[in-house]
C-alpha positions as CSV (number, residue, x, y, z in Angstrom):
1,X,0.0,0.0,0.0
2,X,1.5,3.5,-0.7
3,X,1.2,5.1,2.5
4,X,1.8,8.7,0.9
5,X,-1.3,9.7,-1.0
6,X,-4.8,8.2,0.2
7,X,-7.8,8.9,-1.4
8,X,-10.8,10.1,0.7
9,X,-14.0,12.1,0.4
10,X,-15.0,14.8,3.0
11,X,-18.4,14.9,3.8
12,X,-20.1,18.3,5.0
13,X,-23.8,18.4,3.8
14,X,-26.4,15.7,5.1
15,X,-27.4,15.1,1.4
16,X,-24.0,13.6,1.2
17,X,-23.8,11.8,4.6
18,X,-26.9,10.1,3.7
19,X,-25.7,8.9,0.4
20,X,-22.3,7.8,2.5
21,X,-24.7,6.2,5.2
22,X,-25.9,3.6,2.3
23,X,-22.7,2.9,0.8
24,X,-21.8,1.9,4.6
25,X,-24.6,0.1,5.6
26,X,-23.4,-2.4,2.6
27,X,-20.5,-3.0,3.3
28,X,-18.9,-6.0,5.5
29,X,-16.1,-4.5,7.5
30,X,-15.8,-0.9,8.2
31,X,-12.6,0.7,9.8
32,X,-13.7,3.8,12.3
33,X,-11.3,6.3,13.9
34,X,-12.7,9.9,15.6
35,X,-11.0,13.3,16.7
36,X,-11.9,15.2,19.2
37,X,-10.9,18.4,21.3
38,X,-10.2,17.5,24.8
39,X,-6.7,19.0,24.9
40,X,-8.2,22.8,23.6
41,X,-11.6,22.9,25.4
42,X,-14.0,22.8,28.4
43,X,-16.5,21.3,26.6
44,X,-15.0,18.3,24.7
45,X,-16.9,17.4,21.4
46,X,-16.3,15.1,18.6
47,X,-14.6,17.4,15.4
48,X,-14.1,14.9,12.7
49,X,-15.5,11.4,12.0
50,X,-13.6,9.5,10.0
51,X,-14.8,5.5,8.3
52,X,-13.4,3.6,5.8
53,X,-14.9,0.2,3.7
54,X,-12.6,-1.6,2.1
55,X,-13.0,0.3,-1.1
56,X,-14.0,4.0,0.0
57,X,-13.2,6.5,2.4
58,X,-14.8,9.2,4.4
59,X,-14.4,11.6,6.5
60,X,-17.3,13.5,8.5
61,X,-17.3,17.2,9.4
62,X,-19.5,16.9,12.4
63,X,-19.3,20.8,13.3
64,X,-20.5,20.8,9.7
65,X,-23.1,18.5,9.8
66,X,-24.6,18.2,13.2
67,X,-27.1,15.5,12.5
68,X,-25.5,12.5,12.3
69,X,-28.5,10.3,12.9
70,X,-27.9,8.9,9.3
71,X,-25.3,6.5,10.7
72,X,-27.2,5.4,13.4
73,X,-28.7,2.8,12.0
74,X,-25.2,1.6,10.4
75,X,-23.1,1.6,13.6
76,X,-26.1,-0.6,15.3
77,X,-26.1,-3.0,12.4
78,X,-24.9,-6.3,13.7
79,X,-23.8,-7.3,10.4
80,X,-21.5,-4.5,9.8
81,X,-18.0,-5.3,11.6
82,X,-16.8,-1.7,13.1
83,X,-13.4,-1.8,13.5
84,X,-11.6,0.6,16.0
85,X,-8.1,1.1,18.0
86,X,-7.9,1.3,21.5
87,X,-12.2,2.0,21.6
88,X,-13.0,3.0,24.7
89,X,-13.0,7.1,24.3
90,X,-14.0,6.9,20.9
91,X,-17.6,4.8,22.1
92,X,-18.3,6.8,24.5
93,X,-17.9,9.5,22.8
94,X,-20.2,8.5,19.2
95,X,-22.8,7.8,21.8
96,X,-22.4,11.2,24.3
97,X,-22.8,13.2,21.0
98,X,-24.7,11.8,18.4
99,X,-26.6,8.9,20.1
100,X,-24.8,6.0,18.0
101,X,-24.6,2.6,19.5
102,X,-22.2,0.4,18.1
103,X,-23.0,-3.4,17.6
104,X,-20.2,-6.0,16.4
105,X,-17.1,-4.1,17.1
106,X,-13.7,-5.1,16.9
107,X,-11.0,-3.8,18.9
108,X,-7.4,-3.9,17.3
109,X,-5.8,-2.4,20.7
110,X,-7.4,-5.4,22.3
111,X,-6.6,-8.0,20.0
112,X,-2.9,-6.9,20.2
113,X,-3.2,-7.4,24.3
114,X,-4.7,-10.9,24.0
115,X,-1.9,-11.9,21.3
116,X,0.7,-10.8,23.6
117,X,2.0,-7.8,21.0
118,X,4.8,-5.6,22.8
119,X,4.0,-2.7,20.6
120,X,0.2,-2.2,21.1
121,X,0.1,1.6,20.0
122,X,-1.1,2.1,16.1
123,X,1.8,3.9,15.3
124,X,3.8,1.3,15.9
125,X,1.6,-1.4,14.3
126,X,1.4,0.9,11.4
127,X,5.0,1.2,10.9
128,X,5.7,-2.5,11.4
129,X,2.8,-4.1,9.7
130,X,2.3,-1.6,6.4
131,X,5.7,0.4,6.9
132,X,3.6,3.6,7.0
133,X,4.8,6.5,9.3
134,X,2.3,8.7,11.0
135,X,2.7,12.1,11.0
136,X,3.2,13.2,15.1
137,X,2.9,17.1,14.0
138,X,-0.9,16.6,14.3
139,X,-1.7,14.6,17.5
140,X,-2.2,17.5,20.2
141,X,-3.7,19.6,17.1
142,X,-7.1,21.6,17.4
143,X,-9.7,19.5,15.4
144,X,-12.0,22.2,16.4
145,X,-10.4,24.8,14.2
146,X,-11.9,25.7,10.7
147,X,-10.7,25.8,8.0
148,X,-8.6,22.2,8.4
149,X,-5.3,22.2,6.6
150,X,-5.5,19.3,3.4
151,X,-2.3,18.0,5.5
152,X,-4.7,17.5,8.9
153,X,-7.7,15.6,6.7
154,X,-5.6,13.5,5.0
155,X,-3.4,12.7,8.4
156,X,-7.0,11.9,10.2
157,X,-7.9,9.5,7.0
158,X,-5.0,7.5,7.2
159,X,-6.2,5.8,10.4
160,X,-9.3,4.8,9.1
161,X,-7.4,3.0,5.5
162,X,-5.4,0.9,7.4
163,X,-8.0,-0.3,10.4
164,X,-9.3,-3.2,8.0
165,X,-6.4,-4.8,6.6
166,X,-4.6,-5.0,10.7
167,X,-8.1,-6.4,11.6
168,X,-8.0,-9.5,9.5
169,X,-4.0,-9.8,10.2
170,X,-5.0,-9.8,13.9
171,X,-7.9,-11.9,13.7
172,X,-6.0,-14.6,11.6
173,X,-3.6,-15.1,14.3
174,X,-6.4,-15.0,16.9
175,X,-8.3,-17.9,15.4
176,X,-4.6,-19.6,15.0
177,X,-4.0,-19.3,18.8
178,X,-7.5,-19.8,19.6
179,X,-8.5,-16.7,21.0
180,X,-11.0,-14.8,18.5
181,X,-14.0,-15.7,20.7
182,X,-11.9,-14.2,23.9
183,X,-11.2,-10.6,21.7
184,X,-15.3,-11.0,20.4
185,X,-16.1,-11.2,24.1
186,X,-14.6,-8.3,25.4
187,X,-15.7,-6.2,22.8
188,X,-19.5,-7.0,23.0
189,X,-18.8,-5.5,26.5
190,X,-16.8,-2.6,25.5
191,X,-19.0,-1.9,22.9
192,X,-21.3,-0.5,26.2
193,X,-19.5,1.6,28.1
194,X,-20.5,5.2,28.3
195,X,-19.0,8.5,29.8
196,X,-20.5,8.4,33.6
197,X,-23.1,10.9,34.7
198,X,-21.4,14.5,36.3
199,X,-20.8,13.6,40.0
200,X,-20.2,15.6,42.7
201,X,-17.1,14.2,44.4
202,X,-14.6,16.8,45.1
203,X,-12.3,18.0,42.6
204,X,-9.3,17.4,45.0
205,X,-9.7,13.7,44.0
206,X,-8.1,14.2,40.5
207,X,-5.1,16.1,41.7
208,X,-1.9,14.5,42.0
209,X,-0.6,14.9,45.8
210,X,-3.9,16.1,47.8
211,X,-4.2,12.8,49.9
212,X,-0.9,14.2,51.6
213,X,-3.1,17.7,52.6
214,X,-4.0,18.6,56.0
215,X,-7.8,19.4,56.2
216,X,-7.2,23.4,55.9
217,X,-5.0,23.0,53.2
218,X,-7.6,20.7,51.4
219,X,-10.4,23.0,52.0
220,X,-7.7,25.9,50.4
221,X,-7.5,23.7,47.1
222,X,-11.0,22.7,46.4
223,X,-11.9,26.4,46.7
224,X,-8.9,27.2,44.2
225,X,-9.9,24.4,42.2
226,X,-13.6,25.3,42.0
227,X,-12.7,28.7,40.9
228,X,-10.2,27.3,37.9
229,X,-13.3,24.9,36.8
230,X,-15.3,27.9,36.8
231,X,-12.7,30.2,34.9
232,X,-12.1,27.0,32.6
233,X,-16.1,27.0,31.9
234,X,-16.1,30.6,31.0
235,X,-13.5,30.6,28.9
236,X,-13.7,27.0,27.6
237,X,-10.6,26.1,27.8
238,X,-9.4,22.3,29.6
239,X,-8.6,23.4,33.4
240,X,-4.5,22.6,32.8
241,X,-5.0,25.7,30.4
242,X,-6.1,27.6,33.2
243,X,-4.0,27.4,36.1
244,X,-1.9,24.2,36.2
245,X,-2.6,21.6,39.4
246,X,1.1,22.0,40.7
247,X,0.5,25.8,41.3
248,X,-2.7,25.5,43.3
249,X,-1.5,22.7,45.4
250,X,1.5,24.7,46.3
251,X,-0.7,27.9,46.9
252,X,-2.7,25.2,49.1
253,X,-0.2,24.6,51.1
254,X,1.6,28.3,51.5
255,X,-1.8,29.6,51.7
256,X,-0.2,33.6,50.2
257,X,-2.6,36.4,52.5
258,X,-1.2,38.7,50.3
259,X,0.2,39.5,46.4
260,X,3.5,40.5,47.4
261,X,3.5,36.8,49.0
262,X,2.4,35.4,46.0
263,X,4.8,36.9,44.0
264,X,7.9,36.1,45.7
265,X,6.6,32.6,45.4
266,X,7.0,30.4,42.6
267,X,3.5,29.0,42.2
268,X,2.7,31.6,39.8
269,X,4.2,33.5,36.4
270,X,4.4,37.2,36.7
271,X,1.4,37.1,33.7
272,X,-0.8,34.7,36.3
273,X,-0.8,36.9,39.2
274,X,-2.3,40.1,37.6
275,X,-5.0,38.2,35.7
276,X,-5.9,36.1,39.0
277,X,-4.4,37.0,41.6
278,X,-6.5,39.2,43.7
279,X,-9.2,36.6,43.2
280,X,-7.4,33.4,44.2
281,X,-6.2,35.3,47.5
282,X,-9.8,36.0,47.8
283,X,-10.4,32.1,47.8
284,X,-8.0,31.6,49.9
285,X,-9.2,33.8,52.6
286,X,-12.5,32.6,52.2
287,X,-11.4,29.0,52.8
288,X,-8.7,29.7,55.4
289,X,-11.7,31.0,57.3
290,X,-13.8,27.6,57.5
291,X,-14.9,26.3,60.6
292,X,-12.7,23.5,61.5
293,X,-15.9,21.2,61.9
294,X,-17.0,21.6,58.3
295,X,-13.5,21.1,56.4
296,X,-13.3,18.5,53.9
297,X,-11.3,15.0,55.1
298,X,-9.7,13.2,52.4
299,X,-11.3,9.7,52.2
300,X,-8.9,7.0,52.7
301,X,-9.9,3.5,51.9
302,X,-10.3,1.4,54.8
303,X,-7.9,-2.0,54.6
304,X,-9.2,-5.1,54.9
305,X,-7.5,-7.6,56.4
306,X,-7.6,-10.7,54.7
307,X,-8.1,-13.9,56.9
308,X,-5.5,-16.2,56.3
309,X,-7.8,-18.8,53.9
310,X,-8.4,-15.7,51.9
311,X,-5.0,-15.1,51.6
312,X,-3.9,-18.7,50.7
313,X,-6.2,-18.5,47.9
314,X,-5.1,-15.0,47.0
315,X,-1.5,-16.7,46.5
316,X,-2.3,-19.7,44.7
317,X,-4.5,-17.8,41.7
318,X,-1.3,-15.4,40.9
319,X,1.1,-18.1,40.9
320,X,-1.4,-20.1,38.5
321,X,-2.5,-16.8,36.6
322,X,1.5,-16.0,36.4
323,X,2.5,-19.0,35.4
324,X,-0.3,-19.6,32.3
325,X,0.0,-16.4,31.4
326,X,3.6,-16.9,30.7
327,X,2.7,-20.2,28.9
328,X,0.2,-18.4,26.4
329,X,2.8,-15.1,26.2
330,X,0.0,-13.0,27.7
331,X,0.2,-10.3,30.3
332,X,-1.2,-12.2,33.5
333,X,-3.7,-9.2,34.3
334,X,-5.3,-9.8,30.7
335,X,-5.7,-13.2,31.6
336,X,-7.0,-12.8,35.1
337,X,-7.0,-9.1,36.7
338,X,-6.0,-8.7,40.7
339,X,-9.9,-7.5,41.3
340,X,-11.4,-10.9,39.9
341,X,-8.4,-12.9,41.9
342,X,-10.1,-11.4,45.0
343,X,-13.7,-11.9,44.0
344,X,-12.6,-15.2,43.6
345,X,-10.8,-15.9,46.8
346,X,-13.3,-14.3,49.0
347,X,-16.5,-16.3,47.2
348,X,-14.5,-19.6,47.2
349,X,-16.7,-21.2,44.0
350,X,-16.3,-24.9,44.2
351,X,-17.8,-25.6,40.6
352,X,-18.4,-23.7,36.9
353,X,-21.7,-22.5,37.9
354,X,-21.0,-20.7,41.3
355,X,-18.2,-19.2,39.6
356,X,-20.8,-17.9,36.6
357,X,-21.9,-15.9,40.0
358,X,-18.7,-13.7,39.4
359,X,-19.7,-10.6,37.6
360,X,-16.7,-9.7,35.1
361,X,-15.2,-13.3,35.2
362,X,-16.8,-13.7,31.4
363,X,-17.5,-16.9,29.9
364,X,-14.5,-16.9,27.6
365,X,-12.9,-17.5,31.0
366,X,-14.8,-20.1,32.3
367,X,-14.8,-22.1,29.2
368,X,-10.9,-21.8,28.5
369,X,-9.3,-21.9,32.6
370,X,-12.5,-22.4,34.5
371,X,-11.4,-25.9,35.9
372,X,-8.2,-24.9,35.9
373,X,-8.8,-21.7,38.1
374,X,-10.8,-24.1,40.5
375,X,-7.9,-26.3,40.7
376,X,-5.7,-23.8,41.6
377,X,-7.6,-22.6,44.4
378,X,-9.0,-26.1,46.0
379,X,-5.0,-27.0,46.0
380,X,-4.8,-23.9,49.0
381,X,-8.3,-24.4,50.4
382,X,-7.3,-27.4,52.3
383,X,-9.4,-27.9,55.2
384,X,-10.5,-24.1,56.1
385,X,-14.2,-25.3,54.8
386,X,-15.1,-22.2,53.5
């Protein structure tokens, strides 16, 4: 394939997404890639939509065309195999948006993981399967921004071309070790997961370092933190644009009660401090000022001790996951992660169908190591009868 020139059309008018939409919804096997604006806004959106058959390529402008309720029916089609790299954003994201489900996908990120693959980025696979080198100028770009350069388009096409032909390399070497069903499997249920409703934990929680805070200076960040979200939201810009995390926990913990404080400091640039400076001491103050009954605690969770049974059982899973991982060249938390090791030891299944009780444990699982994985753990139970 001549990874220089690709030949795509760009789609901005719904009487030409439609006719796309048909041509698609014929088709066998349709390679799917998406970019999107997180790195340049508050409000993240999908910019560009790109799908490619075997024989045609396109690529969506969905600023353009806003209604994308043509594809719908496409991306559901259980016929239609939609293949995608490293899915999880990207399906969350079709459905956040435009409402687009998508049924019979195929993940090549996952496929290289069960395979064993050291090199699971597509960069990588693209270079070593279809010598074709990506061009890096364009991955922090702007999809947002109109007009896009020829160079950006075609760069976002060239994902999509090359989706199909990895697919059927990857899934002839998963039938050949066995494990297409596994990959199948694990993408029905990624093919479900959506972006989780706004909560309203703290925003301490996502910053690096606050679990070391004393209660004041916790209070002092989630007040500076609420006002950057706030700032971000106005201006729609990602928070890190803002004010970056490292400056607010250090102003968190030197708690400034005045500018010539902050300034001396090094939390701050000289071109910070006169945009926001009065107004984050102003945070400050009004956090500093809490009662000491109502400040924030960080939540710490609670260690449980395992009784020694448990912890037996714990031991002889990872050996056996370790060890047949390493038979099948797998990494062992592909094969069986820590979190289902513990479900495991703590419910103690003694046959296939308590063990169907596990949620997660999947069939592909059960079928494939299921006696295996009771083996392993009736070799530690001994007599602890439980």
């Amino acid at each position: 394939m001549d990874g220089n020139k690709i030949s795509f059309e760009w789609i901005e008018t719904p009487v030409r997404l439609e006719e796309a939409a048909r041509i698609l919804g014929q088709a066998e096997i349709i390679g799917v890639d998406l970019e999107a604006d997180s790195m340049h806004h508050y409000f993240e959106k999908v910019c560009l939509l790109q799908m490619a058959t075997e024989s045609a390529c396109y690529v969506v402008d969905p600023l353009a065309v806003r209604d994308l309720s043509a594809l719908q029916p496409v991306f559901s089609n259980p016929r239609i195999r939609k293949v995608f790299h490293g899915a999880d954003y990207d399906i969350r994201s079709l459905y956040r948006d435009f409402q687009i489900e998508v049924e019979n996908l195929f993940d090549t990120q996952l496929a290289c993981l069960f395979l064993g693959l050291r090199e699971t980025g597509l960069e990588a696979l693209l270079r070593s399967r279809f010598q074709v080198d990506l061009n890096k100028k364009f991955q922090l770009a702007d999809w947002s921004r109109r007009p896009l350069s020829p160079e950006m388009v075609e760069y976002a096409a060239m994902d999509g071309r090359y989706l199909i032909p990895l697919a059927r390399g990857l899934e002839k070497e998963l039938e050949e070790k066995g494990r297409l069903s596994w990959v199948e499997e694990e993408c029905q249920f990624l093919s479900k997961v959506r972006f989780p409703p706004p909560g309203q934990e703290p925003l301490y929680l996502r910053v690096k370092g606050a679990s070391l805070l004393d209660p004041r200076s916790l209070a002092v960040l989630e007040a500076l933190l609420e006002f950057r979200d706030d700032q971000a939201q106005r201006s729609d810009l990602p928070p890190f644009k803002v004010l970056g995390s490292e400056a607010l926990l250090e102003l968190a913990i030197k708690k400034p009660l005045g500018l010539e404080e902050m300034e001396t400091g090094k939390a701050l640039s000289g071109k910070l401090i006169p945009r926001y400076g009065t107004r984050l001491l102003q945070e400050i103050h009004r956090a500093v000022n809490i009662p000491g009954e109502d400040l924030p605690v960080y939540p710490r969770k609670t260690r449980v001790d395992l009784p020694a049974p448990v912890r037996k059982r714990v031991k002889a899973l990872k050996n056996w996951r370790d060890m047949r991982a390493k038979d099948l060249g797998m990494e062992p938390g592909i094969l069986l992660n820590n979190a289902l090791i513990n479900d495991l030891a703590w419910k103690n299944p003694r046959s296939l169908e308590e063990m169907e009780e596990i949620p997660g444990l999947r069939k592909w699982r059960l079928n494939h190591f299921g006696e295996e994985i009771l083996a392993a753990q009736a070799a530690r139970r001994g007599g602890d009868g439980k």
